[in-house]
mmCIF file of the C-alpha atoms, coordinates in Angstrom:
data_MODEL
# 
_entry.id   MODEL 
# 
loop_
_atom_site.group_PDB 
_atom_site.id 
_atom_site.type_symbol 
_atom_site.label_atom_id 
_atom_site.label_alt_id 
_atom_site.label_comp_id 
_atom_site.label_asym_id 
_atom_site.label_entity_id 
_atom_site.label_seq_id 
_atom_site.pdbx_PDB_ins_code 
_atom_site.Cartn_x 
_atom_site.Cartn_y 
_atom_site.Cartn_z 
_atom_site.occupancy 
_atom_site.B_iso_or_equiv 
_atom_site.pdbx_formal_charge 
_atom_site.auth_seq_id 
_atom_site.auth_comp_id 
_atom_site.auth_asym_id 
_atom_site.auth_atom_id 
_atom_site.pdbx_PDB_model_num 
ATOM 1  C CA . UNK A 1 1  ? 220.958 72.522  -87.076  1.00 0.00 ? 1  UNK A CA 1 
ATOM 2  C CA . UNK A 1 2  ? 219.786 72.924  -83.415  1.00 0.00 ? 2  UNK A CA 1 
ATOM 3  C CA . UNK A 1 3  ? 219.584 69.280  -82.863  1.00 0.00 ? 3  UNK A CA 1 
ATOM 4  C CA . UNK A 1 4  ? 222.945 68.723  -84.301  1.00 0.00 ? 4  UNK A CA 1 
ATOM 5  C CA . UNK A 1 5  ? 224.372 71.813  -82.198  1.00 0.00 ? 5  UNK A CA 1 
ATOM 6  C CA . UNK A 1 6  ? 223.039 69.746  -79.062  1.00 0.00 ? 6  UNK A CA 1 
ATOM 7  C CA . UNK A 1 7  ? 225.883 67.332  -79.253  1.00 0.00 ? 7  UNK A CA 1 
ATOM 8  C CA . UNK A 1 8  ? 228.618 70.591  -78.155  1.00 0.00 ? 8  UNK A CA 1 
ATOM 9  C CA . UNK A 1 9  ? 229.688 68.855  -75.095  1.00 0.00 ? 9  UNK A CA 1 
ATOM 10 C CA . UNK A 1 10 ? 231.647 65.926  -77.401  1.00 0.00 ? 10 UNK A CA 1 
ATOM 11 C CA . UNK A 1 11 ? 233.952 66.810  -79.781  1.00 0.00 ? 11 UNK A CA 1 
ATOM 12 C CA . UNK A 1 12 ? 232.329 66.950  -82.970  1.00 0.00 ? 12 UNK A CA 1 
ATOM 13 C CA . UNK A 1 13 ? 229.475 69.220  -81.528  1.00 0.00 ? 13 UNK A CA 1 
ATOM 14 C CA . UNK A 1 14 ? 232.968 71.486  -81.102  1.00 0.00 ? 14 UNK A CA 1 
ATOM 15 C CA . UNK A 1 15 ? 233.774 71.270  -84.571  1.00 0.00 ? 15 UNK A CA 1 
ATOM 16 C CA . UNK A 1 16 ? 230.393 71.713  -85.787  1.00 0.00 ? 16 UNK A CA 1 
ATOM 17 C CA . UNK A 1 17 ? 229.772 74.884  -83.861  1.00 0.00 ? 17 UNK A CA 1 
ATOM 18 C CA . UNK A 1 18 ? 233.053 76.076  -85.083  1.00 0.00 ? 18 UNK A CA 1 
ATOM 19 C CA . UNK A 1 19 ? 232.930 75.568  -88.660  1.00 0.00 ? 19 UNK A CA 1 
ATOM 20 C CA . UNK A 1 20 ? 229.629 77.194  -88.669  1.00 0.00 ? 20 UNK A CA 1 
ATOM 21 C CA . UNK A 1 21 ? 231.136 80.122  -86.884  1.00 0.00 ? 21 UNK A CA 1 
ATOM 22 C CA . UNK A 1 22 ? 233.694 80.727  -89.411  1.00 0.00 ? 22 UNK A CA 1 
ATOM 23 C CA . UNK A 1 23 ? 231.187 79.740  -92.490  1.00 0.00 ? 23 UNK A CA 1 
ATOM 24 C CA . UNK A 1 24 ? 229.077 82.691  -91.286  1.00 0.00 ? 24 UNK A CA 1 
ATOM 25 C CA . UNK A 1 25 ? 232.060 84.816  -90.639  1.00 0.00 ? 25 UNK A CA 1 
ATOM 26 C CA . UNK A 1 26 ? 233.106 84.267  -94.345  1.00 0.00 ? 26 UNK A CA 1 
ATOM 27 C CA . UNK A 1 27 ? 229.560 85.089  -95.430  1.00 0.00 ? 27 UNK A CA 1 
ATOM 28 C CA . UNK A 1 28 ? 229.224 88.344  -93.902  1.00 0.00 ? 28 UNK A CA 1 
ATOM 29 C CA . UNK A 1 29 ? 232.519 89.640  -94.705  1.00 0.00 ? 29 UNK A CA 1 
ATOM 30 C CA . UNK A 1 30 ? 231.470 89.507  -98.703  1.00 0.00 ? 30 UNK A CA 1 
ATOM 31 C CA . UNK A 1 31 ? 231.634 93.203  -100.053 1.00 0.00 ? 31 UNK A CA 1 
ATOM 32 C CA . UNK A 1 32 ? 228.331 92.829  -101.328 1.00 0.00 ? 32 UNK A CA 1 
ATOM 33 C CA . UNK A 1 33 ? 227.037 92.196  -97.921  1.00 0.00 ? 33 UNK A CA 1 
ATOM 34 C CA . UNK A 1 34 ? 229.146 94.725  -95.745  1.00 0.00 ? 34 UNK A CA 1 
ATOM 35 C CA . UNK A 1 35 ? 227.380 97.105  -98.409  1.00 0.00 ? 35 UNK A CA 1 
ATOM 36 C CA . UNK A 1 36 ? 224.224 96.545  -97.034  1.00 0.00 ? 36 UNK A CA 1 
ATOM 37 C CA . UNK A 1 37 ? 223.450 99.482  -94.275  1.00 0.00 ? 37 UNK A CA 1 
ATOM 38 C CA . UNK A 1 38 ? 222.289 97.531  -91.061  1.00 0.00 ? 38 UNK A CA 1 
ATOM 39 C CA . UNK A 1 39 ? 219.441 98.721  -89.335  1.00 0.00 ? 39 UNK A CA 1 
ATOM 40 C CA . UNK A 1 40 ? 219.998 101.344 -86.636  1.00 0.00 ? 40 UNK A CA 1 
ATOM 41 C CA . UNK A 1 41 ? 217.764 99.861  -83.704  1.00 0.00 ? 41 UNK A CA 1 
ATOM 42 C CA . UNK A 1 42 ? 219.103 95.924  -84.896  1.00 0.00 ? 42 UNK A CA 1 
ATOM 43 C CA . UNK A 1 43 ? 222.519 97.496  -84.310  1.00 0.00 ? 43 UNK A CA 1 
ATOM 44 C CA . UNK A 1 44 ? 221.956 99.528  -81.115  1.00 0.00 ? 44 UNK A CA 1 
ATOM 45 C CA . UNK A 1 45 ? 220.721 96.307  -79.417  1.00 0.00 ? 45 UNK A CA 1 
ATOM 46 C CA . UNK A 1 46 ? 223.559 94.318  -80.344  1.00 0.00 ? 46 UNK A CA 1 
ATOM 47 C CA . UNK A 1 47 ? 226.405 97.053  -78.977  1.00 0.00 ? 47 UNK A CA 1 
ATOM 48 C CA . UNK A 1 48 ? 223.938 96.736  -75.552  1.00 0.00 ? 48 UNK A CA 1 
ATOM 49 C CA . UNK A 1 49 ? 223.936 92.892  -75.463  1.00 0.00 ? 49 UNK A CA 1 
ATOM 50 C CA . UNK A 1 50 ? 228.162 93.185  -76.150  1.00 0.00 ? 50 UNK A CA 1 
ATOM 51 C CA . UNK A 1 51 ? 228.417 96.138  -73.598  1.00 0.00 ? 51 UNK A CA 1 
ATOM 52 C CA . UNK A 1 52 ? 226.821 93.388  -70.709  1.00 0.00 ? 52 UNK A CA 1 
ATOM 53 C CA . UNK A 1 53 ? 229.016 91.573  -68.656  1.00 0.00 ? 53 UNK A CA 1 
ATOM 54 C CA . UNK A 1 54 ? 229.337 87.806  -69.310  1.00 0.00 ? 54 UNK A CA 1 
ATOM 55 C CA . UNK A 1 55 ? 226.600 84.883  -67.814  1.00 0.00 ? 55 UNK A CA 1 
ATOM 56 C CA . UNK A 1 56 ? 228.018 83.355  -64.955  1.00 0.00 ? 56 UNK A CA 1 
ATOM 57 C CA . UNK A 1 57 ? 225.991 79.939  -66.259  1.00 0.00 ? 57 UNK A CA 1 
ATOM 58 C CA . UNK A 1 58 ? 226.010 79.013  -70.193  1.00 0.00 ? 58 UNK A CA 1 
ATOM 59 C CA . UNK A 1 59 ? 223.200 79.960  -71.914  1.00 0.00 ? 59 UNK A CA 1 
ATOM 60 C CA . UNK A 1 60 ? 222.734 76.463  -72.690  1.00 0.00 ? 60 UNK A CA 1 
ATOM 61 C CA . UNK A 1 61 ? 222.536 74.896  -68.993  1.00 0.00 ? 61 UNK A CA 1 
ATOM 62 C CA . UNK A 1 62 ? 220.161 74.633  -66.424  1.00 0.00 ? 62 UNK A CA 1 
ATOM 63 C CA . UNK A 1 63 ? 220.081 77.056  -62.942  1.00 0.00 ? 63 UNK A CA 1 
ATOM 64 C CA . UNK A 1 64 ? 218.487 74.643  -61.256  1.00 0.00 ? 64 UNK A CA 1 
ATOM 65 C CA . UNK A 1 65 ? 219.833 70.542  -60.498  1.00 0.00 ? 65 UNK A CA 1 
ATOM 66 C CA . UNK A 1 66 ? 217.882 68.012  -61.145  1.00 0.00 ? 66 UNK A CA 1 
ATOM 67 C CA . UNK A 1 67 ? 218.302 66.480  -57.207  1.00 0.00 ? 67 UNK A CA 1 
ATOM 68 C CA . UNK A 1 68 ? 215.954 69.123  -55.198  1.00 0.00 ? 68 UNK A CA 1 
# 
C-alpha cells in the first residue's frame, strides 16, 4: 500500500488514496464497529492532533531542496 500511495502526485495515486479513504470510511461506520468503546487516551490524542493548526509543508515533502 505505501509504495502504491507514492504515486499521489499523478492521477491514479489520487484515486487510489481516495477510494481507500472512503473504503475505510465505510468500514468504520458499521454498527458493529461504532459499538466498540474507543480508548480514552487513543481518543484524547486524536482531538489534540485535530485541535493543531495545519502544516505549512505536506507531510509527505521535503523542508529542505535538494540544490544547497
Amino acid at each position: 500500500m505505501g509504495q502504491q500511495l507514492q504515486s499521489w502526485r499523478s492521477g491514479r495515486g489520487q484515486n487510489l488514496w481516495l477510494s481507500t479513504l472512503v473504503d475505510t470510511m465505510e468500514k468504520v461506520s458499521r454498527p458493529e464497529l461504532r459499538a466498540i468503546p474507543c480508548d480514552r487516551l487513543e481518543l484524547a490524542a486524536v482531538r489534540a492532533q485535530l485541535a493543531r493548526p495545519a502544516a505549512a509543508y505536506p507531510a509527505y515533502g521535503s523542508h529542505f531542496s535538494l540544490r544547497n
